[in-house]
TIMI-770443 format. One line per 2 residues: number of its first residue (from 1); for each residue x, y, z of C-alpha. Coordinates in steps of 0.25 Angstrom, whole numbers, plus 5000, padded with zeros to 4 digits. Example, Ala and Ser with C-alpha at 12.3 -4.5 7.8 and 13.67 -1.06 7.14 Angstrom:
1) 5049/4982/5031; 5055/4996/5029
END
This chain:
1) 4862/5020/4918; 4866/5011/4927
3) 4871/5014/4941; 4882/5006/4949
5) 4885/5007/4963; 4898/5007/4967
7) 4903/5002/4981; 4916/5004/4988
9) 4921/4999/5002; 4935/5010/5003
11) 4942/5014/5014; 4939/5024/5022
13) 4951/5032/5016; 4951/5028/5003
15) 4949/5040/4992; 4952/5034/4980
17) 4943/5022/4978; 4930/5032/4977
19) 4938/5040/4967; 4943/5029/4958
21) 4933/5020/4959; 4921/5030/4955
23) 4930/5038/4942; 4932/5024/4936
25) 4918/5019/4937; 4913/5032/4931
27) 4924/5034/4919; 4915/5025/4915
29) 4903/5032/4912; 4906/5038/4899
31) 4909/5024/4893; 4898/5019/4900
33) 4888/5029/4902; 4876/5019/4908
35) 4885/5018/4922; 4884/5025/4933
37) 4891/5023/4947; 4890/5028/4963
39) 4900/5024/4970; 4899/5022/4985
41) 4908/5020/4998; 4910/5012/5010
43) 4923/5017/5020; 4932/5007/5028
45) 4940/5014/5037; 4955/5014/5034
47) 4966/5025/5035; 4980/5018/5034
49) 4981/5006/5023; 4986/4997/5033
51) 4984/4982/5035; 4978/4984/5048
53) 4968/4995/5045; 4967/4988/5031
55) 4960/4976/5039; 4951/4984/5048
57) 4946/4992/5036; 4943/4979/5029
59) 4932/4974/5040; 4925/4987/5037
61) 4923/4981/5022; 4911/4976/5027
63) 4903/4984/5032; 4906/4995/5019
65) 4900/4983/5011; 4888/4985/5019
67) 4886/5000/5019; 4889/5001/5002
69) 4878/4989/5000; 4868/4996/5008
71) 4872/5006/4994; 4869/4994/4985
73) 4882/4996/4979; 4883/4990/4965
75) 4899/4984/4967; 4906/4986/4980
77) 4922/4988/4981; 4930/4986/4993
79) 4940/4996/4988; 4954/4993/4997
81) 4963/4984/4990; 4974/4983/5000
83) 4963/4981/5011; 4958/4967/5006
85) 4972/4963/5001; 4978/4963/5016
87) 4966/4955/5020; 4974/4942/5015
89) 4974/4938/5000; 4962/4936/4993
91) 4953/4943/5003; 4947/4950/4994
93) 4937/4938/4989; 4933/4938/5006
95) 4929/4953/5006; 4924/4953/4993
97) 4914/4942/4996; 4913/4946/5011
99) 4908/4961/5007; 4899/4954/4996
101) 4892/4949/5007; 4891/4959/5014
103) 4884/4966/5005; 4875/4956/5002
105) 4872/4954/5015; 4867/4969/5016
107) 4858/4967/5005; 4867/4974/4995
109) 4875/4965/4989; 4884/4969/4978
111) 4897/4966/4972; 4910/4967/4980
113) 4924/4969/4975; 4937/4972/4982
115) 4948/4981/4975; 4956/4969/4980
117) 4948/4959/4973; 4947/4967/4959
119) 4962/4970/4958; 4966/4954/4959
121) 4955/4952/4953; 4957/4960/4941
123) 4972/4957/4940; 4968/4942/4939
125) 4958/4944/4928; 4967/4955/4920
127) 4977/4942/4922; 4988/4950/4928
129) 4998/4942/4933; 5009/4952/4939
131) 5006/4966/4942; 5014/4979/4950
133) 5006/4987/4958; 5006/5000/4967
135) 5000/5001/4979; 5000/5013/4991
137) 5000/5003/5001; 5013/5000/5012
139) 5021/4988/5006; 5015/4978/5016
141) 5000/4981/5010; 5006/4981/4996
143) 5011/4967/4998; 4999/4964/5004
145) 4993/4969/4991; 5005/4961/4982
147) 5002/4949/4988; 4987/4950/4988
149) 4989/4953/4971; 4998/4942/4972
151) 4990/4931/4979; 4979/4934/4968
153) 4989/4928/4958; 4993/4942/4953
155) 5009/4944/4954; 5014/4959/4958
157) 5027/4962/4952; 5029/4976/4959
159) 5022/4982/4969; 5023/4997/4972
161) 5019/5003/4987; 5016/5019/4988
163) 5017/5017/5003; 5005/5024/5008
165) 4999/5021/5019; 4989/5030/5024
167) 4975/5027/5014; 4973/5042/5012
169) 4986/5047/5007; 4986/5033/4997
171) 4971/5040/4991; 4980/5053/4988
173) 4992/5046/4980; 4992/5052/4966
175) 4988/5041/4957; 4998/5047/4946
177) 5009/5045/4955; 5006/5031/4951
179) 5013/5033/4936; 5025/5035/4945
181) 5024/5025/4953; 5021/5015/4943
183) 5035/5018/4938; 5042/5011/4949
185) 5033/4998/4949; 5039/4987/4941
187) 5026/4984/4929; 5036/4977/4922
189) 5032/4962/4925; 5017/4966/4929
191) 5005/4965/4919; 4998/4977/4927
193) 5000/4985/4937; 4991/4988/4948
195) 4994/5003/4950; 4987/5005/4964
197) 4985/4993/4971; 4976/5001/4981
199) 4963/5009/4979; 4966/5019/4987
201) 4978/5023/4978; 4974/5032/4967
203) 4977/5026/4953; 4965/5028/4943
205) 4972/5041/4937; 4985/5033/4934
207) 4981/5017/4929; 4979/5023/4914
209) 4991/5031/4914; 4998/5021/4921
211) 4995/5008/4913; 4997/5017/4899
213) 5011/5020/4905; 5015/5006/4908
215) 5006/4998/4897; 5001/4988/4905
217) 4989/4988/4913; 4988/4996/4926
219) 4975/4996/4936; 4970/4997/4951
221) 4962/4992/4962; 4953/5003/4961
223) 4953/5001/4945; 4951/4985/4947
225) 4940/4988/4958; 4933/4996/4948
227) 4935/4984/4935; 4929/4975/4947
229) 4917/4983/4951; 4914/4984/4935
231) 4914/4970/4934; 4905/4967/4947
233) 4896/4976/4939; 4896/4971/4926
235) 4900/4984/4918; 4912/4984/4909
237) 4926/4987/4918; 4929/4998/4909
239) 4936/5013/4915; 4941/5021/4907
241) 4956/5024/4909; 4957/5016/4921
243) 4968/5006/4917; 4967/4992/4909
245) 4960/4985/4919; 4947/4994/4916
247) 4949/4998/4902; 4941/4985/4896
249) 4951/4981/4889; 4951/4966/4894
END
């Protein structure tokens, strides 16, 4: 039996990422039945998903890194997309590497990914080159999430914003109301669909049902964080029912 430890920097309102993130790692357990995982967090303050709170929350980053490495974590996440994509484009490599040191600087080091990172990232390595995604953010910060997708050489046909601005209520959107939703985004000229550009946004109950509906694969920034951390560790990024981009099938 192996144990892993599993980091998160969240913000201080965010409920989902320490749901989502912990019923993933441990569906696995019955096909892999030598892992085990403890999951431990790190709070940045943050109430309002606005870009000005959004940036204040950010510079707190640092100092979460260095309270989960005192915890030798195993793989840490910073786990707010929309906050590293209205840091400018392509900020994600900066915190990544920034926290890395940080934590390495603490005598702890470990391996750092952004749920920021992982979704470009993984959209690039599935070789999607046009998606449609839903997001619970104001237009302004979706299209500070389109053109961050965008500038990482993934085309977003159609974009969807629930319009939800305070971070708590975002936590309690029904993930099912998502199969709805997803009836008014235009997927017709997308290879996949990203059905909750946000981590905060509960999703993990709908991507299977939603990508068996459509026929085309469907995923997350939480579920891409997750197929990240996996890969940091070196164990196989396989969930169970947790959409294409887990189900080992590439």
């Amino acid at each position: 039996m192996t144990t892993y430890r599993i980091g998160q920097i969240v913000p201080s309102s965010n409920t989902t990422m320490e749901t989502e993130i912990p019923a993933m790692l441990q569906a696995r357990y019955a096909q892999f039945p030598e892992e085990r995982f403890t999951f431990h967090s790190a709070r940045m303050r943050l109430k309002h998903v606005t870009a000005s709170e959004l940036a204040k929350m950010d510079v707190d980053s640092d100092r979460c890194a260095i309270e989960l490495s005192d915890a030798r974590c195993d793989v840490m996440g910073y786990a707010c997309l929309v906050a590293i994509m209205s840091q400018g484009l392509g900020y994600h490599i900066q915190s990544e590497k920034r926290l890395t040191q940080t934590a390495a600087d603490n005598g702890g080091p470990t391996q750092v990914v952004s749920s920021a990172g992982a979704l470009v990232d993984a959209l690039n390595e599935l070789g999607f080159k046009k998606v449609a995604v839903i997001t619970p953010y104001m237009k302004p910060l979706t299209k500070l999430v389109v053109d961050y997708i965008e500038d990482a050489g993934v085309r977003v046909t159609d974009a969807i914003s629930l319009e939800v601005s305070d971070n708590l209520e975002v936590g309690k959107l029904d993930p099912l109301d998502l199969l709805k939703h997803i009836e008014r985004l235009d997927h017709s000229d997308a290879d996949a669909v990203v059905l909750s550009a946000c981590v905060q946004m509960p999703s993990l109950a709908a991507i299977q049902l939603v990508e068996d509906r459509i026929g085309k694969p469907v995923l997350s920034a939480a579920v891409a964080t997750v197929y990240q951390m996996l890969k940091k560790l070196n164990l196989a990024p396989i969930v169970p029912n947790a959409g294409y981009l887990l189900s080992g099938k590439f």
